[in-house]
C-alpha positions as CSV (number, residue, x, y, z in Angstrom):
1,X,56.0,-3.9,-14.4
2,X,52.5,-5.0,-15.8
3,X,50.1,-2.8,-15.9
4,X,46.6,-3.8,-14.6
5,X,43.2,-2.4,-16.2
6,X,41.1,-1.0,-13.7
7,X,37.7,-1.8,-14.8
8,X,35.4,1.1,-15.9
9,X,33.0,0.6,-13.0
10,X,35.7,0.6,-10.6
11,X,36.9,3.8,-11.9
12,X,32.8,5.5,-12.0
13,X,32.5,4.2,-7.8
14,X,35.1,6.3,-7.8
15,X,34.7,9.2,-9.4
16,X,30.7,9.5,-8.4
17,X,30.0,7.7,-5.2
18,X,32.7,8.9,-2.9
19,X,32.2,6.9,-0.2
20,X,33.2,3.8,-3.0
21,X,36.4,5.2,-3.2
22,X,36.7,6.4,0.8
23,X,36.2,2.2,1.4
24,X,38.7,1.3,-0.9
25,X,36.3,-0.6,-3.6
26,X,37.8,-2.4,-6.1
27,X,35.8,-5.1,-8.5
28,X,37.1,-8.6,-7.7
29,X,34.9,-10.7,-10.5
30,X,32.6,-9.0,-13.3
31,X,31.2,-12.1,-15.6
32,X,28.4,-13.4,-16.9
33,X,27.2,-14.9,-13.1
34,X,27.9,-12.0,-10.9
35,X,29.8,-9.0,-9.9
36,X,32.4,-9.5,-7.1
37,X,33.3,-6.4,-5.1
38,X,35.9,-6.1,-2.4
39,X,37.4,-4.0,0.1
40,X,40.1,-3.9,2.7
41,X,38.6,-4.4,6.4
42,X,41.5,-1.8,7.3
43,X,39.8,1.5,5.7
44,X,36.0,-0.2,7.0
45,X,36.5,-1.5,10.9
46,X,34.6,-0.6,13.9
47,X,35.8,-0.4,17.4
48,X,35.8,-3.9,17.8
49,X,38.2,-4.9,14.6
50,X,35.4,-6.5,12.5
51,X,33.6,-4.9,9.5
52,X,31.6,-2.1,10.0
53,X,28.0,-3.0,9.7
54,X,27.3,0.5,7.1
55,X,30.5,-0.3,5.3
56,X,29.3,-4.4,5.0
57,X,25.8,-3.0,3.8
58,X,27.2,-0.2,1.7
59,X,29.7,-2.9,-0.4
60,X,26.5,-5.3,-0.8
61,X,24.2,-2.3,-2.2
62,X,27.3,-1.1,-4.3
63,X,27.4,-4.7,-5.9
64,X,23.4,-4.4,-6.6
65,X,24.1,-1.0,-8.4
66,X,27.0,-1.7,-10.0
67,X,25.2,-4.9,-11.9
68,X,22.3,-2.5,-12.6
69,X,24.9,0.4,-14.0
70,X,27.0,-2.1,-16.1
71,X,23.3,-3.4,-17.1
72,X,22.5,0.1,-18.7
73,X,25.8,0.8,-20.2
74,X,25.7,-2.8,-22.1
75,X,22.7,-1.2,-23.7
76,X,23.6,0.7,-27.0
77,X,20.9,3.4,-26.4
78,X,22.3,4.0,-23.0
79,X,25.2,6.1,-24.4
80,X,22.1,8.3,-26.1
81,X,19.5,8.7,-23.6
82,X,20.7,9.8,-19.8
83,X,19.7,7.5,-17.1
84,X,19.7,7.3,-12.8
85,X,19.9,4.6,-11.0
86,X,18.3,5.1,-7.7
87,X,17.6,1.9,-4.5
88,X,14.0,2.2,-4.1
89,X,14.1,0.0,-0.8
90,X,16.4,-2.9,0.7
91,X,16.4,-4.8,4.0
92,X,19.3,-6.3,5.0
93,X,20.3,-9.2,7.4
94,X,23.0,-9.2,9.5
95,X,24.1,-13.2,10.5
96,X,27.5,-13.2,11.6
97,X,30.9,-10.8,12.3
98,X,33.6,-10.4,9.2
99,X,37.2,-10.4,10.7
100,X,38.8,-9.9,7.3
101,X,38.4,-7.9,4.1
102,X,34.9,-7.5,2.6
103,X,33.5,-9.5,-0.2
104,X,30.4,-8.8,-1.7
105,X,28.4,-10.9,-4.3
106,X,25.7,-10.4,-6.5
107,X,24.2,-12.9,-8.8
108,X,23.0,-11.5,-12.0
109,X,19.5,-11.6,-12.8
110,X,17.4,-14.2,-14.8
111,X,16.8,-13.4,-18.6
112,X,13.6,-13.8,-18.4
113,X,13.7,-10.4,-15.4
114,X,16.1,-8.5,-17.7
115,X,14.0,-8.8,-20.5
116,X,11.1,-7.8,-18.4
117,X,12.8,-4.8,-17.1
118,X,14.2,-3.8,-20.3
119,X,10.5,-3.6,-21.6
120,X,9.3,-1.5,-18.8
121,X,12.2,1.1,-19.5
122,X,11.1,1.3,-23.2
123,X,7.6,1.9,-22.6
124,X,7.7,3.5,-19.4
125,X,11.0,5.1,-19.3
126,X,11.0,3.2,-15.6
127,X,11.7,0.3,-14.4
128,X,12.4,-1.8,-11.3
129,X,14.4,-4.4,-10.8
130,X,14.8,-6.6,-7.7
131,X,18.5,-7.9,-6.7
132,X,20.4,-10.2,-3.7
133,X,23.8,-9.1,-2.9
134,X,25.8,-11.6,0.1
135,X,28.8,-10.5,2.0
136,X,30.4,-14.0,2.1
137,X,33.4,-14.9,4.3
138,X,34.9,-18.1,4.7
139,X,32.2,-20.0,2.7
140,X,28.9,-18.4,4.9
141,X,26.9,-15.5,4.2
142,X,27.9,-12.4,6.9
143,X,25.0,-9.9,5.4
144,X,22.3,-10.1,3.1
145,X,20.8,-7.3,1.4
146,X,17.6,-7.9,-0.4
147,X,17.1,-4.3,-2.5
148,X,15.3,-3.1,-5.1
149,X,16.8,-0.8,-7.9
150,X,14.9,1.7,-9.7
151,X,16.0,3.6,-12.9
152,X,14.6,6.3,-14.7
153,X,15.3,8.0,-18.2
């Protein structure tokens, strides 16, 4: 039997953010474009057998932070100096049901916005950065959550 590698930010949901591991989390996609998260509709239903809405928003605010998180570990001072990642605000937009398992994307951010924030955490040991996380199914966006993450050293 192969053994599978459970990515490290798989395995931090997990261990820190219970509710990550309570919804069954698991990172589909982590690239260069975006981070994919997913979980089973099973463990996240309402009474009417679709998605629940706070488990659709939850995955899609999960995908922001977990592109901000791996952000800060890529950074080879991060291991040095401690860090918190905190959503500052987000609005979400509910357009249609999801009958199956959850998807979430996020899209990582420009260069030119990771450079920005990178320079505001230097000087400022702050900095903000704005993210778009879908719950797709079947091709069409189900939720879109429009946050903004905030971390502090």
């Amino acid at each position: 039997m192969k053994s599978l590698k459970v990515p490290a930010l798989e395995l931090f949901m997990h261990e820190a953010i219970p509710l990550a591991k309570a919804m069954g989390v698991g990172v589909e996609v982590s690239d260069e474009q975006a981070l994919v998260l997913i979980a089973p509709k099973e463990q996240n239903r309402n009474s009417l057998n679709t998605a629940f809405g706070g488990s659709l928003v939850s995955l899609a605010t999960l995908a922001g932070y977990g592109v901000v998180w791996e952000l800060m570990r890529a950074e080879k001072s991060a291991e040095k100096i401690e860090w918190r990642i905190v959503v500052k605000e987000s609005r979400a937009a509910y357009r249609r049901p999801v009958i199956g398992d959850l998807r979430a994307i996020c899209e990582r951010p420009a260069k030119a916005a990771i450079e920005e924030f990178k320079t505001s955490l230097a000087r400022y040991g702050k900095a903000k950065l704005n993210l778009r996380a879908r719950v797709i199914e079947g091709g069409h966006t189900a939720v879109d959550v429009k946050a903004a993450f905030v971390v502090t050293r």
